[in-house]
C-alpha positions as CSV (number, residue, x, y, z in Angstrom):
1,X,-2.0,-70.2,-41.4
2,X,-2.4,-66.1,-41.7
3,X,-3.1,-65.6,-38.0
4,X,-5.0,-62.0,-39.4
5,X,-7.2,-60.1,-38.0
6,X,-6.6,-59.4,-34.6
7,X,-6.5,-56.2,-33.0
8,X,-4.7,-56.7,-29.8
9,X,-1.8,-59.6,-30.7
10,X,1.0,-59.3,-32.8
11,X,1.9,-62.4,-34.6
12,X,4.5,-63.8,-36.3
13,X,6.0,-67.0,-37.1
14,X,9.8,-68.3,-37.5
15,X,11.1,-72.0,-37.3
16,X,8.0,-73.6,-36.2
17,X,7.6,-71.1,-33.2
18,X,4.5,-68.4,-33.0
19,X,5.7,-65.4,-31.6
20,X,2.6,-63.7,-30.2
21,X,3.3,-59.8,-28.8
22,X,0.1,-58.5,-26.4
23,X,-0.6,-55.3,-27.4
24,X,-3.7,-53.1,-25.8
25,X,-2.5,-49.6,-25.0
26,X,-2.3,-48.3,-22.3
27,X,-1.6,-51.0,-19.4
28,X,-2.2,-54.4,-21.6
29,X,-5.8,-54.8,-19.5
30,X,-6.9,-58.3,-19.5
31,X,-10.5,-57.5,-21.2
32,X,-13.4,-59.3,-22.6
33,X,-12.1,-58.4,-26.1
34,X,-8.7,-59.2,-25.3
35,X,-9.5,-62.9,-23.5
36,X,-11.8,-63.4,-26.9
37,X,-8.6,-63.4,-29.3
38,X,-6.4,-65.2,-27.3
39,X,-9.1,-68.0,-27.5
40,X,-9.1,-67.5,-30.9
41,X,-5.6,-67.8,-31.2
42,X,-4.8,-70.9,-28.9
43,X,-7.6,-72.4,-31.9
44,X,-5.8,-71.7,-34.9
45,X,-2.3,-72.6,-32.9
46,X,-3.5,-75.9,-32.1
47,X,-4.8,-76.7,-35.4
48,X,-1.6,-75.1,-37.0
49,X,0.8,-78.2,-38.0
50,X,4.1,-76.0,-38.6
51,X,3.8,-75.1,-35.3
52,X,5.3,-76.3,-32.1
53,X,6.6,-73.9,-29.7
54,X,4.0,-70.2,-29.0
55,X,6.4,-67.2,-27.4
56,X,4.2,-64.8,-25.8
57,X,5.6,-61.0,-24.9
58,X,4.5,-57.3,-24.8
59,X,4.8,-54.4,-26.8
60,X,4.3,-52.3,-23.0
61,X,7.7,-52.4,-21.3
62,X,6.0,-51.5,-18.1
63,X,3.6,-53.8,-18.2
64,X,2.9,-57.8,-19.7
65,X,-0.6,-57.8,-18.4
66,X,-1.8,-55.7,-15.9
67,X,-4.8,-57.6,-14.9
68,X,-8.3,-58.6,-15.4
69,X,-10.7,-55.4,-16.2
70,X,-12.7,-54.8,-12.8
71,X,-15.4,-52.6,-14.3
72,X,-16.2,-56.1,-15.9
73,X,-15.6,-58.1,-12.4
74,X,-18.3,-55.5,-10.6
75,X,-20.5,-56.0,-13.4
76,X,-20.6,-59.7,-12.6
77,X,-21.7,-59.5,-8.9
78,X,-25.3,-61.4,-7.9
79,X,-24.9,-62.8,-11.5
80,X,-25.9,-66.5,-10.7
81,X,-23.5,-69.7,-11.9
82,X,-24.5,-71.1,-15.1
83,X,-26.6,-73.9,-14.9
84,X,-23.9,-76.4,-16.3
85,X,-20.3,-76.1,-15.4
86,X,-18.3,-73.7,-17.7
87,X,-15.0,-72.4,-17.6
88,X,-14.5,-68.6,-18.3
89,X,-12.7,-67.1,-21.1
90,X,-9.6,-67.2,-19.6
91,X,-9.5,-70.2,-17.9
92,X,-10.3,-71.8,-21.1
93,X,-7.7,-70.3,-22.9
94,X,-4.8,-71.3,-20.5
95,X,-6.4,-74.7,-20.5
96,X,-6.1,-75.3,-24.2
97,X,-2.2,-74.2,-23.9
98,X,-2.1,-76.5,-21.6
99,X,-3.3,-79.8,-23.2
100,X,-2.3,-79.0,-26.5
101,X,0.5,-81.2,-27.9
102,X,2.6,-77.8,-28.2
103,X,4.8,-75.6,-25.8
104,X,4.0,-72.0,-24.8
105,X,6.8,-69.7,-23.1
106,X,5.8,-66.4,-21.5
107,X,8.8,-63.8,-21.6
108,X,7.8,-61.4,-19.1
109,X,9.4,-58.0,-18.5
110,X,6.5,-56.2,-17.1
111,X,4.2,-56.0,-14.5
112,X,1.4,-58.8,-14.5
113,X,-0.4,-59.4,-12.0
114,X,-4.5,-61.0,-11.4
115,X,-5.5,-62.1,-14.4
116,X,-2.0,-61.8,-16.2
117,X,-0.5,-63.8,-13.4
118,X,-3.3,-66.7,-14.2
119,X,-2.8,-66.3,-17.8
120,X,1.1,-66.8,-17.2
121,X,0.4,-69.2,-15.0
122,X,-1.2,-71.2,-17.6
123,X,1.5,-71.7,-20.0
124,X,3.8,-74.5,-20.0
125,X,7.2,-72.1,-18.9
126,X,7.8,-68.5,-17.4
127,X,11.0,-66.2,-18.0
128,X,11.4,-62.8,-16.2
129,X,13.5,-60.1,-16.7
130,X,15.4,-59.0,-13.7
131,X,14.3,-55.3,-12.4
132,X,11.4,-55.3,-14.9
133,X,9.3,-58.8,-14.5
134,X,6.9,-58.2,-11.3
135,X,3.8,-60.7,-10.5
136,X,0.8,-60.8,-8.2
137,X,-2.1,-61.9,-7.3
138,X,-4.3,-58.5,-5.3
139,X,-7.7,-60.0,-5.9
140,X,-7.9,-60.9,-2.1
141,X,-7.2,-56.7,-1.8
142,X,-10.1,-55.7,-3.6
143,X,-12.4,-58.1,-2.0
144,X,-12.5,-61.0,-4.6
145,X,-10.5,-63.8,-4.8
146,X,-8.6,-65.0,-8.4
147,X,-11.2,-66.4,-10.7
148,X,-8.7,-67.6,-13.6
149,X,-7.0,-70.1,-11.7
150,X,-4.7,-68.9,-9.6
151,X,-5.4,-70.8,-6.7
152,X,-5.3,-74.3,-8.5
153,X,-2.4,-73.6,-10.6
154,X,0.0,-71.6,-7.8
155,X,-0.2,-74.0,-5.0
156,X,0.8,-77.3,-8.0
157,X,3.8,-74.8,-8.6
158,X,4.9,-73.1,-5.1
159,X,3.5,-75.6,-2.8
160,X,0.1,-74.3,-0.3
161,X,2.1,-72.1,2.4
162,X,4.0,-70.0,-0.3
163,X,0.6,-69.8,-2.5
164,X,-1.1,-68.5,0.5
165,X,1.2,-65.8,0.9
166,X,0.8,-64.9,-2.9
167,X,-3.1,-65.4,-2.7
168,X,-3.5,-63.7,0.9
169,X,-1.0,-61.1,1.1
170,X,-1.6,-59.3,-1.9
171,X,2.5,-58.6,-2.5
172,X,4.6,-57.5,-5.7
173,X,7.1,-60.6,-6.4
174,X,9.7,-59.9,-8.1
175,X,12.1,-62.0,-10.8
176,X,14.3,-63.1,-8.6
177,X,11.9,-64.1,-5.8
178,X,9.7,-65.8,-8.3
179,X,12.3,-67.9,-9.9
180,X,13.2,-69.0,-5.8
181,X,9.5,-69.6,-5.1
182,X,9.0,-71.5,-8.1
183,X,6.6,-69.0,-9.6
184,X,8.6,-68.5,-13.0
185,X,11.4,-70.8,-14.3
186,X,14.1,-68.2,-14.2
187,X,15.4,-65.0,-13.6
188,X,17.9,-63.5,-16.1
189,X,18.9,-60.2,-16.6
190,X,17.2,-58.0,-19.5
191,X,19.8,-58.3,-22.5
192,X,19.6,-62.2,-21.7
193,X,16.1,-62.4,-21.5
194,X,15.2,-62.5,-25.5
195,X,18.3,-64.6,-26.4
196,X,17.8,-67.1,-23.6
197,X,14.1,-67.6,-24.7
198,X,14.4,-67.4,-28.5
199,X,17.1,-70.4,-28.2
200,X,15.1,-72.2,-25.9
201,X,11.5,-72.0,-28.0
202,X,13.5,-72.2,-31.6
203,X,15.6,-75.6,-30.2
204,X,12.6,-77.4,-29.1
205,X,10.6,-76.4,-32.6
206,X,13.6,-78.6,-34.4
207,X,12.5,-81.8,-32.3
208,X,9.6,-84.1,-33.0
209,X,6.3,-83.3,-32.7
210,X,5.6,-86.7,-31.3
211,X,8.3,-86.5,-29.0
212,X,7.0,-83.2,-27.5
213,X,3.5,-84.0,-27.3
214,X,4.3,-87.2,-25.3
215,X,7.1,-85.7,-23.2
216,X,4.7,-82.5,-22.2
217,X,1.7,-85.2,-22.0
218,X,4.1,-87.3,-19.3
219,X,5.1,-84.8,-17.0
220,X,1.6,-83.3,-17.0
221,X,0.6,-86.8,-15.4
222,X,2.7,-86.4,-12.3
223,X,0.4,-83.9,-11.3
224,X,-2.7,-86.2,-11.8
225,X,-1.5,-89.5,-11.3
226,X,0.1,-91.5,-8.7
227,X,3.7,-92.2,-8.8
228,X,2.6,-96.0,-9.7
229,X,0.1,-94.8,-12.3
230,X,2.5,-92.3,-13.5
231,X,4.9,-95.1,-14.4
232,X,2.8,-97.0,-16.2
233,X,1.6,-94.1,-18.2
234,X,5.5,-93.0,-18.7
235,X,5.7,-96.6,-20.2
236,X,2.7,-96.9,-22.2
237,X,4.1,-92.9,-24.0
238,X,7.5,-94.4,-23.9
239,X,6.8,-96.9,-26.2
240,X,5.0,-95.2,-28.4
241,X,7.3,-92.5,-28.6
242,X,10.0,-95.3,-30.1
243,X,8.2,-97.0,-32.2
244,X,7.7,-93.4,-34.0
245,X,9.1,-92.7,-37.4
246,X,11.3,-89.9,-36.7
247,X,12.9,-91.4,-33.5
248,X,13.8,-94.5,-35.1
249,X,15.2,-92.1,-38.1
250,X,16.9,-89.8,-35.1
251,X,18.4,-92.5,-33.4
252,X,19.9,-94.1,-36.5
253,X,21.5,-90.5,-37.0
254,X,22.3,-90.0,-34.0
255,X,24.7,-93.3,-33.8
256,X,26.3,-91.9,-37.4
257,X,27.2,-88.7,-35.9
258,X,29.1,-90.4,-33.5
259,X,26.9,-90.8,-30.4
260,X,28.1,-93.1,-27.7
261,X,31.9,-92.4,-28.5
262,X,33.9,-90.3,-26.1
263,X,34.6,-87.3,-28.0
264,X,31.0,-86.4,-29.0
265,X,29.7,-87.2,-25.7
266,X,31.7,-84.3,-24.1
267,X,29.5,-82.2,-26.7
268,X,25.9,-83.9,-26.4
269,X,24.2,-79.9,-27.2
270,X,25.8,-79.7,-30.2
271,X,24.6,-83.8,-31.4
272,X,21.1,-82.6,-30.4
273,X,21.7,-79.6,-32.0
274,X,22.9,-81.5,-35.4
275,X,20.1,-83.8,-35.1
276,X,17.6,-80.7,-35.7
277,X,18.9,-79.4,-38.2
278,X,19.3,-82.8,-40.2
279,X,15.9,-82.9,-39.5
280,X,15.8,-86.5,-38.8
């Protein structure tokens, strides 16, 4: 797939992994047009079969998204609801990352607050650079309250007390505190940042496709499920996870490397490692 003809995203791809770089001079400004492509792109990502892992960054090092335009937020006061439920454009983008059978990554080393924090907040994972990554949510400041799902997706990740103090006081977190409130995954320092992330999003490319779909698919349901239901779902996607072709091909080679003996235990990231690139 080509992936042309956008003006705002920079995009390659390596190894099975889509390396998207947000790109709208002069703070990265979450607008209309903006919103528009990354639907786009989540599209042609989804229906993209050499891809499994989408990397998203900035070409701004001051900023991953600033946040949502607000001359377009005023514009849209006394506007009524449609008359049908309809999610906006940007809660419909971060809502095809997340049920896609696919993994996206933000690697964040900017500010991004409002409707970059949603977007973020959307994706499967979150790395921040330490000193640079700063989130937030200031809608509450200006009067509004977040409209790309913020609330829903911030209490599921930081629990209700810590989500109101994102939501309701308006504050800068940074890395660090984010990685402890459970906003981002991790905090690492700025020459780790690209390394850490690249190995991550390139190691996961090299495993099944079925095996990630249904791994991403069952942790999703703890959120949705009861622990009972949950289970039985893990079961169900269990099962048909081993009766795939390429696990019962990975697990054959996985015995033939030497799995289960002592020695090649001690160095079970490597096996996995060997496994990808036999592509079994």
């Amino acid at each position: 797939m080509a992936y042309e003809g956008y003006q705002f995203l920079k995009i390659r791809v390596d190894r099975g992994v889509t390396f998207v770089t947000i790109d709208n001079p002069p703070i990265n400004l979450l607008t209309l047009e903006l919103c528009a492509e990354l639907v786009r792109l989540a599209g042609e990502i989804l229906a993209d079969d050499q891809v499994r892992v989408t990397v998203f960054d900035s070409a701004n090092p001051d900023f991953f998204i600033a946040h949502f335009d607000v001359n377009v937020l005023a514009m849209l006061g006394g506007q009524p609801l449609p008359p049908t439920p309809e999610l906006n454009d940007l809660c419909k983008v971060t809502e095809i990352f997340r049920r896609m059978p696919k993994v996206s990554i933000a690697k964040i080393e900017g500010r991004t607050r409002g409707g970059g924090s949603e977007f973020v907040l959307g994706l499967d994972m979150r790395f921040g650079a330490i000193g640079k990554a700063v989130l937030g949510q200031p809608e509450v400041g200006v009067g509004i309250i977040p409209g790309g799902g913020g609330t829903q997706r911030l209490p599921r990740l930081v629990g209700q007390a810590r989500a109101l103090e994102v939501v309701l006081g308006c504050s800068d977190f940074t890395a660090e505190l984010a990685e402890r409130y459970g906003y981002i995954n991790r905090a690492l320092p700025p020459d780790e940042l690209t390394p850490f992330v690249e190995e991550l999003a390139y190691r996961i490319a090299t495993f099944p496709a079925e095996a990630i779909a249904l791994g991403k698919k069952s942790v999703q349901n703890a959120e949705e499920m009861s622990i009972a239901e949950g289970l039985w779902e893990e079961t169900i996607l269990f099962t048909q996870a081993i009766q795939s072709a390429p696990a019962q091909a990975r697990m054959k080679r996985f015995m033939e490397l030497g799995g289960q003996t002592r020695e090649v235990e001690l160095d079970i990231q490597g096996l996995v490692k060997a496994l990808g690139e036999s592509n079994g």
